[in-house]
N, C-alpha and C positions, 0 to 999 in steps of 0.2 A: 205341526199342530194336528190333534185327531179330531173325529170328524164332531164330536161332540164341544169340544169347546171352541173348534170350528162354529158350530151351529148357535154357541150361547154369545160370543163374539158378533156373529150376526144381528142375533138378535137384538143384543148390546144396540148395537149400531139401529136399528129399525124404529126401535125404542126413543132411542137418542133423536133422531130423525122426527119424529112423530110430535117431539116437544118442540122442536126448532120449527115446526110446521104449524105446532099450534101459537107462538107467539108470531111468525110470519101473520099468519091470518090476522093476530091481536092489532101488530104493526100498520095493513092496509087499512083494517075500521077503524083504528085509531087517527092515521092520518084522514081519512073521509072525514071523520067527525071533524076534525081539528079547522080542517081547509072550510066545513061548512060553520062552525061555530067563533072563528077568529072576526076580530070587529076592528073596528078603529082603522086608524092609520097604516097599522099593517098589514090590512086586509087585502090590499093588493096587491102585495109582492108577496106575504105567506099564503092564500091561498091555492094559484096556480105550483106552488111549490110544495106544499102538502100534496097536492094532485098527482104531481108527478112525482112526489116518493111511496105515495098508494100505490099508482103503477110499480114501480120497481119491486117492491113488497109483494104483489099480485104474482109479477115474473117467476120471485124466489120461490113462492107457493106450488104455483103449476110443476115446476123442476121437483122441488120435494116430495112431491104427491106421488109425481113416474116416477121417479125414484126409489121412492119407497115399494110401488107397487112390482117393480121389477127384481125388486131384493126380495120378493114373496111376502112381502107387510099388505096390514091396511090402514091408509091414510087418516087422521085421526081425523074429525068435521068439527070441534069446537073449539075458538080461540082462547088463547088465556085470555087474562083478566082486560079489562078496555076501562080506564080511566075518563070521563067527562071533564074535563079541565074549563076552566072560562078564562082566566089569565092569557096571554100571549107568554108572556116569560116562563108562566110554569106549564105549558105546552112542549115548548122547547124545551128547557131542560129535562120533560121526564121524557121525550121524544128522544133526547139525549141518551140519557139514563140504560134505554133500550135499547139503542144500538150499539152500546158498549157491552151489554149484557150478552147481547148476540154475536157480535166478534168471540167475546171467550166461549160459548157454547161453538160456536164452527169451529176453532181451535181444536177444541176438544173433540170434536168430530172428525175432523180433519183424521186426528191421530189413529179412531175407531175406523175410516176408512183407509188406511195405511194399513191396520191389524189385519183387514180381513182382503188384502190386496186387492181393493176396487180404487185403482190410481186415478180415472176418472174422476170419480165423484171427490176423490180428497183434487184433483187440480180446479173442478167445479167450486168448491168450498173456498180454494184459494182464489177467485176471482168473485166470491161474494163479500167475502173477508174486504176484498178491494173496495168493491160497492158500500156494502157499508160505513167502512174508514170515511167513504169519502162525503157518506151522510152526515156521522159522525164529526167529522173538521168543520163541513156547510154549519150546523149544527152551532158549533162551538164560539165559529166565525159569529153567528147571527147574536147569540147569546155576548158577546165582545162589544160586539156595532149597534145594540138594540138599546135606545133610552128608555126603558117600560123598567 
């Protein structure tokens, strides 16, 4: 590979990185809100559970940020879009929605970090891919077990 499409590959990948950072960030406000705007009956088992998938989402952030900033990027500072939902059911499922969204964007990353042999960060990507699967099944589960 020369050194130029070396460097567009890069940048590919920075780029790429930068979206996956700004819907992280989307993901954490998203679950904040959610954990503080959920009512009813499910308010105390989904709110400590939004809480701690904010956390997780926050984890994936900070990692993206060095990351990026180590690849010679700058971090992008504004999230995608944040939906206000009042439902429980339609919480979950666009909380759903997102995290399948973001499995195929790390996929697709994964590959971008393979291109430009940072094996690191594509085996990093495969242990988010994990994290979020495993959001994603909780997710699915709730949406299955949930009479709303």
């Amino acid at each position: 590979m020369n050194t130029i499409t070396q460097t567009s590959e890069l940048q590919k990948l920075i780029d790429g990185l930068n979206i996956d950072l700004s819907h992280e960030y989307a993901a954490m406000i998203q679950y904040i809100y959610n954990a503080s705007a959920v009512s009813g009956l499910s308010r105390q088992v989904l709110k400590p559970y939004f809480e701690a998938e904010a956390r997780d989402e926050m984890a994936h952030a900070q990692y993206l940020c060095e990351k990026i900033v180590n690849l010679g990027g700058t971090p992008q500072v504004h999230p995608a879009s944040v939906k206000q939902l009042k439902q429980v059911r339609d919480m979950i499922q666009h909380s759903l929605n997102e995290e399948i969204a973001t499995i195929e964007r790390y996929k697709a990353r994964m590959k971008e970090a393979d291109e430009v042999g940072d094996i690191a960060l594509k085996v990093k990507l495969e242990d988010m891919i994990a994290d979020e699967t495993k959001h994603k099944e909780e997710l699915e589960h709730l949406l299955r077990e949930t009479p709303f």
